[in-house]
N, C-alpha and C positions, 0 to 999 in steps of 0.2 A: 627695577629697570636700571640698565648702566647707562651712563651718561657717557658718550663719545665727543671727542672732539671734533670741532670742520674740518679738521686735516686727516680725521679719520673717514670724516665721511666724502671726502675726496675722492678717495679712492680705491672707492664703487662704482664703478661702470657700470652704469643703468643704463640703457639705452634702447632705443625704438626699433622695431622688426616688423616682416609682415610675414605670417605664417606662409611655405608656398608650397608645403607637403604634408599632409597627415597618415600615418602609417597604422597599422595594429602594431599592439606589443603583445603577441599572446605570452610571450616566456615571464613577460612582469607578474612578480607575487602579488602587487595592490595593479589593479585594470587602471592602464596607463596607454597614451598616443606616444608616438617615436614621432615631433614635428621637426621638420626641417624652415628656418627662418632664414630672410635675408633683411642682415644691417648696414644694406648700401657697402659702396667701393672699401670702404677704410677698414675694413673688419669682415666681410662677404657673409657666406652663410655658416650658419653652424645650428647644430641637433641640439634636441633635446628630451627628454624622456618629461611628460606631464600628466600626472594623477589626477586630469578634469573631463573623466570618462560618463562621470554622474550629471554633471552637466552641459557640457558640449560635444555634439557630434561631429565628425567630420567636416562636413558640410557646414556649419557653423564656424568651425576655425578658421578653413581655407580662407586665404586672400584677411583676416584679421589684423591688427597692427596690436601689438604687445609690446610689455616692460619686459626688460629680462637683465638680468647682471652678467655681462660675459667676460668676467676677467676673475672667477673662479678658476680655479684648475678643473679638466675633465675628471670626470667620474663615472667608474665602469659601472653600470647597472645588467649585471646579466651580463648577456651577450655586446648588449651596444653599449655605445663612448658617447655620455652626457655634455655637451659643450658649452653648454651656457644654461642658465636658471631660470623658469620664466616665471615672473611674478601673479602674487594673485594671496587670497585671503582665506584662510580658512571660517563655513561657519561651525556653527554650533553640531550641527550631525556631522558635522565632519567634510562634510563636501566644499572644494576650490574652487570660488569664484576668480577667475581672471582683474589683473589689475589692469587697466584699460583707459585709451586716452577717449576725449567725447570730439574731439576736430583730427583729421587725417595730419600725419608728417612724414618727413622726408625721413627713410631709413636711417639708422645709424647716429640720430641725435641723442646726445647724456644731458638726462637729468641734471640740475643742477643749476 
């Protein structure tokens, strides 16, 4: 494991969202949602393509609040333009459990 400095981990823009779209992605090679998030006024919304088909359904997402790093550059996946990362762990079979806060926040808050 490398060891990062705090100034590295500065700046990572982690911040809070609330899922407020789940879409299909049939063109994804691995079964993925196309969600759209909002991180409040300072940052708005932005997509993302998420490979947590095996465990969350639609319905389960919508209105969710997530971790996500939105200060990656986009990333074309397919047809759609990736805009932020949402967090989450992979287990053992392979399947993405979400990183996830257990009290509600105000959109758009960083880690940290």
């Amino acid at each position: 494991m490398e060891t990062i400095s705090w100034s590295d981990f500065e700046k990572v823009e982690l911040r809070t969202g609330t899922i407020t779209a789940v879409d299909e992605f049939p063109q994804a090679r691995t079964p993925a949602w196309k969600l759209t998030i909002d991180f409040g006024d300072e940052i708005g919304e932005r997509r993302s393509s998420a490979q947590i088909v095996d465990l969350y359904t639609a319905e389960d997402l919508l209105g969710r609040q997530v971790i996500a790093v939105v200060n990656f550059p986009e990333k074309q996946i397919g047809p759609f333009m990736s805009q932020c990362l949402v967090t989450g762990f992979t287990r053992e079979d392979g399947k993405v459990v979400l990183a996830s806060l257990d009290q509600p926040v105000a959109n758009g808050l960083k880690l940290g």
